[in-house]
N, C-alpha and C positions, 0 to 999 in steps of 0.2 A: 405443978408437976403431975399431979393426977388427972387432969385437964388433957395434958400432952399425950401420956401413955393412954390413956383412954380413945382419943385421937388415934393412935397411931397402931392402936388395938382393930380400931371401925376400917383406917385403911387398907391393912390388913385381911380382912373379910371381905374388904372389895373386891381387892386383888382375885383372893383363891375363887372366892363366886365367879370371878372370870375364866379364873383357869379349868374352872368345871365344867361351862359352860364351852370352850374349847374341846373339853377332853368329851364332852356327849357324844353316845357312838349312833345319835341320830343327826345330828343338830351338829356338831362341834366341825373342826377342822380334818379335814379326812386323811385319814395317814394309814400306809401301808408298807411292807416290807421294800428295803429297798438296798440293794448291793453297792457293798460300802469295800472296793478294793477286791479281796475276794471272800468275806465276808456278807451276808445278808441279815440284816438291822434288822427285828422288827416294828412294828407301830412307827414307821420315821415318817416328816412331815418337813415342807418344803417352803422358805421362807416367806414364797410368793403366794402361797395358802394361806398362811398365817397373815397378812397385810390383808389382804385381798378378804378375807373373813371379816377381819378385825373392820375390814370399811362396810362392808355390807350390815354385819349386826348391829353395829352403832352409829350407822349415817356417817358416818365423818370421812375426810378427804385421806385421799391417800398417805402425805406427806405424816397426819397426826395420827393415824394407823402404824405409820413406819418408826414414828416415835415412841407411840405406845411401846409396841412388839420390844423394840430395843429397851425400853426400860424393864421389861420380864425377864427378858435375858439377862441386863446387869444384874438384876435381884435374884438369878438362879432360879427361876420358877420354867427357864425354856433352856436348854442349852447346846451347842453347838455337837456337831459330830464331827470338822473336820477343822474349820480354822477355833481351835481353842482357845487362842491369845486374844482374840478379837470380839465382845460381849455388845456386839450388836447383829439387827437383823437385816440379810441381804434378800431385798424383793426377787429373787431368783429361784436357781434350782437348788442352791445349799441345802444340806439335810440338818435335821434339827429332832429334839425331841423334848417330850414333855420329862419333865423333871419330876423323880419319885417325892411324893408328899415328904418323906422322911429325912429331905434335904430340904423343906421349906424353911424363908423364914421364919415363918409364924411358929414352929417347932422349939426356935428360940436356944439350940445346942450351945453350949459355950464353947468359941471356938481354944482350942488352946494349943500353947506350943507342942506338947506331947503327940497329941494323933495326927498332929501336920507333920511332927518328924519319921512317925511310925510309916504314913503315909509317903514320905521323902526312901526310906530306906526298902518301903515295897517295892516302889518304883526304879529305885536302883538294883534291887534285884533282881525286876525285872528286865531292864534295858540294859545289865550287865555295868554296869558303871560309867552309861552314857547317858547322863538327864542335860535337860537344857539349859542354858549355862544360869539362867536367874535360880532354876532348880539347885543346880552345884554353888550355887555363891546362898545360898538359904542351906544347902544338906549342909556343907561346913559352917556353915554360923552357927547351927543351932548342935550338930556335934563337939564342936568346941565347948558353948556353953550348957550340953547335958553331958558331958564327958561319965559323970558320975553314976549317969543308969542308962548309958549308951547298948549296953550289954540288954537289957528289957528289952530297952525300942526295938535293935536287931532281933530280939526272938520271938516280940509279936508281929513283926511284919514277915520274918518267916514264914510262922503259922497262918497270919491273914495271906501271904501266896499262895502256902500250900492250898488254905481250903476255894482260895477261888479257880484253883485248875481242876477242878474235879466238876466244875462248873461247865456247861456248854460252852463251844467258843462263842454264838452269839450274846448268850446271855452274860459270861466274863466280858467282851466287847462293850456290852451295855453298861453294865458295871463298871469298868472301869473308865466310861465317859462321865458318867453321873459324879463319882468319885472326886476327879479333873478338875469339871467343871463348878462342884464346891468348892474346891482350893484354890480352882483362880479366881471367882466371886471374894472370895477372905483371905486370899490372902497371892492380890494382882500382882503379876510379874512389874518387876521396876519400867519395862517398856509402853506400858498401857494405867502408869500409875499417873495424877498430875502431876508435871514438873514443878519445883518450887524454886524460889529466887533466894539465892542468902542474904542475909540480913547486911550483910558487911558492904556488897553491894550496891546493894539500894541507899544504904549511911553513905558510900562513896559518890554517886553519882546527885545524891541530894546538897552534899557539901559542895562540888563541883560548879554546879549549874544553881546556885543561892541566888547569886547576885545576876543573874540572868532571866531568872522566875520572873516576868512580870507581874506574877500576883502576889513575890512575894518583896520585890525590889521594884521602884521607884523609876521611870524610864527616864531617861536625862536628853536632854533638858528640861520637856513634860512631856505630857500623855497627850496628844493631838487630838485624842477625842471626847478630853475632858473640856480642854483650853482651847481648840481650834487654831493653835499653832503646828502648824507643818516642818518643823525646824528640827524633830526627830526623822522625816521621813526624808528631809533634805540631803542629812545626815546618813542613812543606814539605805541608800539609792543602790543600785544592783552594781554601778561603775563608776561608783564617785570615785574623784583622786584619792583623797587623802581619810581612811579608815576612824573610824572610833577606836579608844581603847578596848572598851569591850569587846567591838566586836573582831580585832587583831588577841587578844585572848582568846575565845572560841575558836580559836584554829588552830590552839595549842590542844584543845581538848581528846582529837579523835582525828587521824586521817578525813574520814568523813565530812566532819565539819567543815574539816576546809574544803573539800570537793565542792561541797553542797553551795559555798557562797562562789558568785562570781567572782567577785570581786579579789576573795583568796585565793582561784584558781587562776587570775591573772595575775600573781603575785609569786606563784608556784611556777606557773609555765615561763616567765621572766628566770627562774633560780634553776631550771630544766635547759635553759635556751643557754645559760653561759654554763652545762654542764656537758650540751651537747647530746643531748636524752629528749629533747622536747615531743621525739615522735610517742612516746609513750603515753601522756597527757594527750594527745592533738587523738592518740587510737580511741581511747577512752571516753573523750566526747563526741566521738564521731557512733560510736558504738549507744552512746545514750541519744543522741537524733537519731539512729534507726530504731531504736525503740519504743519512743515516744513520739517518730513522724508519724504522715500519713501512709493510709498502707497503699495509695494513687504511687508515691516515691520510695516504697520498700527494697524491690527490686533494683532498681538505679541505686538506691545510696547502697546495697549488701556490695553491690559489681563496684562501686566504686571505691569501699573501704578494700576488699579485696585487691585491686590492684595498685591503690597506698602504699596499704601497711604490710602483706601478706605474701605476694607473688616474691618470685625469685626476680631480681633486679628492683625491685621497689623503690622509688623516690625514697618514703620517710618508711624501712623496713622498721620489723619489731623481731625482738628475737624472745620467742615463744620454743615450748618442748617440742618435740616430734608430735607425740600423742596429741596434744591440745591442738597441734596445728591441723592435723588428719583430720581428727574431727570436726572443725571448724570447717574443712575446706569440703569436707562430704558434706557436712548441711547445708553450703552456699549451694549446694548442685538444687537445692528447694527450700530458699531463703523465706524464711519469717521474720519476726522480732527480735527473737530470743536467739538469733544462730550463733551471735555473737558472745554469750555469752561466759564459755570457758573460757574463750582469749582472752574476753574482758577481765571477767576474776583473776585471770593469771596475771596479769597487766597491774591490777591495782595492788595486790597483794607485794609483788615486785615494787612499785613504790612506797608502799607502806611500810615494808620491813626494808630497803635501801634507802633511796631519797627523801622520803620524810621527815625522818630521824637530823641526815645534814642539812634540808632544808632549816631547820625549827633554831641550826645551830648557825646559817651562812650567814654574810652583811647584809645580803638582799632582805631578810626575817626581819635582823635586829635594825635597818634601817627603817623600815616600816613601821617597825615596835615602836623607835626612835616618835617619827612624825606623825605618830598617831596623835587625836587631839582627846581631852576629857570635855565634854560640854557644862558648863554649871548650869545646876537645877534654878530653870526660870518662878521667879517668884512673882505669881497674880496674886491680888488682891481679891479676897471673895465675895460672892455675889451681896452675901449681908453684907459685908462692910461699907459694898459701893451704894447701895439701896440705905443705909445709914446715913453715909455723907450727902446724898441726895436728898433727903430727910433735912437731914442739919442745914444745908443750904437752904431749902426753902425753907425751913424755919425764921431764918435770918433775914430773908428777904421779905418774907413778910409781918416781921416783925419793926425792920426800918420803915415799908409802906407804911403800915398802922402808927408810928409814930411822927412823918414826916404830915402825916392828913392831922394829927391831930394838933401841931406846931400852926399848920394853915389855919383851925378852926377859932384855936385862941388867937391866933393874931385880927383873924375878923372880926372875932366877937369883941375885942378890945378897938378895934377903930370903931365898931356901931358904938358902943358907948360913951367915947370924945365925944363934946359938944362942936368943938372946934374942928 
């Protein structure tokens, strides 16, 4: 533990030797007044100074200059003047500033709920009771649970407005960035925070896909590239007839899944075709070959889904919203990959919440389900056991030799010694 903080003491010392070393009004990053709305900053400084410095004093390439910089910023030693939510550096014209020492780490302030609320009901004071919403979902959370000396907070954050309007506007400007940008350092809006995954989730999708894991379930009949049997790959081919169980399970798991195998979305397009829907499947993969062709056949296949699936008279129409189809049909006017897009999401989403569902339940499923086969686990014999019996046989064998020479030698040596 002593080891660490001590550690983390020296890094610390780096850091600020740097930010000194920036702030030199010979040597550092050169910063001047600069008009901020109708406001005039002063000392502000421009992201593209800041990289552009950070690669000349230290040799090093742009990209690990532009990593640097944004880690000062996440650590409040540089902080933004205009995008606040976002604690990185943009090699541009952005304005920026250096951060008063007395919001340093290294200062070491304990953050606590108390002066983040005092600081929550300044700020509503001052925007009149318009903060932003992570703002208003943190001012009631923490008024509910200080309800008890809610009365304080409001009358030191009074006090602390009052005495900051007596303050220049540049200077309250300044101050109240520095401020900001402490609180969203300690305490980050839910949008810039990382996402996490629940636990209940992760237990569902691990119990789900068990017996699927191949590293944690057995492949059936074997592993092809233990045994050099091919009899799994025969088996799980992109258009064999007749499915495995398993993998007619995996198509119960997720709309997706079954997209993803061919084989299940020839099983689908069969349960579409006697539904009289099949153009919806047939848009969907016509929309995943323009994405993944060549871009030599971009053009030709965009003009040719269009006049499919799209156009008023359409062979195999699709019935899409107005808006989705607008916009779909203004992006064909300068066809890419992705123009298809919306349609498509609109398209799959439509089978996923209708036809999926009666698919999972029609004859065509449970016939399938029906003739799926189970493979039994092929059982080799392993390499020692074969290198064994290999062993054991030639033991054998020349064990008979060694006795059938030795039957020959007495029988010789018994005729030399007859006289007769």
């Amino acid at each position: 533990l002593l080891i660490n903080t001590i550690s983390g003491v020296v890094k610390l010392c780096i850091v600020e030797s740097v930010m000194l070393e920036m702030q030199d009004p010979k040597t550092g990053v050169k910063s001047q007044p600069q008009r901020l709305v109708i406001t005039t900053i002063p000392h502000a400084i421009t992201g593209e100074d800041i990289v552009a410095w950070l690669t000349n004093c230290y040799s090093i390439e742009a990209e690990e200059a532009w990593a640097l910089g944004t880690m000062l910023v996440a650590f409040g030693y540089i902080y933004p003047l205009q995008d606040h939510k976002r604690l990185v550096i943009k090699p541009d014209a952005s304005l920026y500033r250096f951060q008063t020492p007395y919001f340093w780490p290294a200062q070491q302030w304990p953050v606590e709920d108390t002066d983040y609320a005092i600081y929550l009901a300044k700020r509503n004071i001052r925007k009149k009771g318009t903060l932003e919403l992570y703002e208003q979902v943190q001012y009631n959370s923490l008024h509910k649970w200080m309800n008890h000396k809610w009365d304080f907070i409001v009358m030191q954050a009074k006090e602390q407005y009052r005495a900051g309007k007596e303050r220049k506007k540049p200077d309250r400007v300044v101050f109240d960035c520095q401020e900001r940008a402490y609180w969203v350092v300690h305490r980050p809006p839910q949008s810039i925070m990382r996402p996490r995954v629940k636990s209940s989730v992760l237990v569902k999708y691990s119990v789900t896909y068990n017996k699927h894991d191949p590293f944690l379930a057995p492949c059936l009949p074997s592993n092809p590239w233990v045994t050099d049997d091919v009899t799994y790959w025969l088996l799980n081919m992109a258009n064999v007839e007749i499915p495995t169980k398993m993998r007619v399970e995996r198509w119960t798991f997720s709309f997706g899944e079954l997209l993803s195998d061919p084989r299940g979305r020839d099983d689908f397009r069969l349960f579409l075709k006697k539904e009289f829907s099949g153009e919806n499947l047939a848009f969907w993969e016509a929309c995943e070959d323009l994405k993944w062709g060549t871009a030599a056949t971009m053009n030709d296949k965009a003009q040719q889904v269009y006049k499919t699936f799209l156009t008023r008279g359409a062979p195999r129409w699709i019935n899409i919203d107005g808006k989705t189809m607008e916009v779909t049909v203004k992006g064909l006017k300068h066809p890419h990959r992705y123009v298809l897009d919306a349609a498509q999401t609109h398209i799959f989403m439509l089978m996923k919440k209708d036809s999926f569902g009666r698919y999972l339940k029609s004859p065509v499923f449970k016939d399938t389900q029906k003739r799926a086969i189970c493979p039994d686990q092929h059982m080799f014999r392993s390499v020692l056991c074969v290198c064994e019996s290999v062993v054991s046989t030639v033991e054998h064998v020349v064990c008979t030799v060694v006795t059938t020479v030795k039957l020959q030698l007495n029988a010789e040596s018994q005729m030399a010694a007859c006289p007769f």
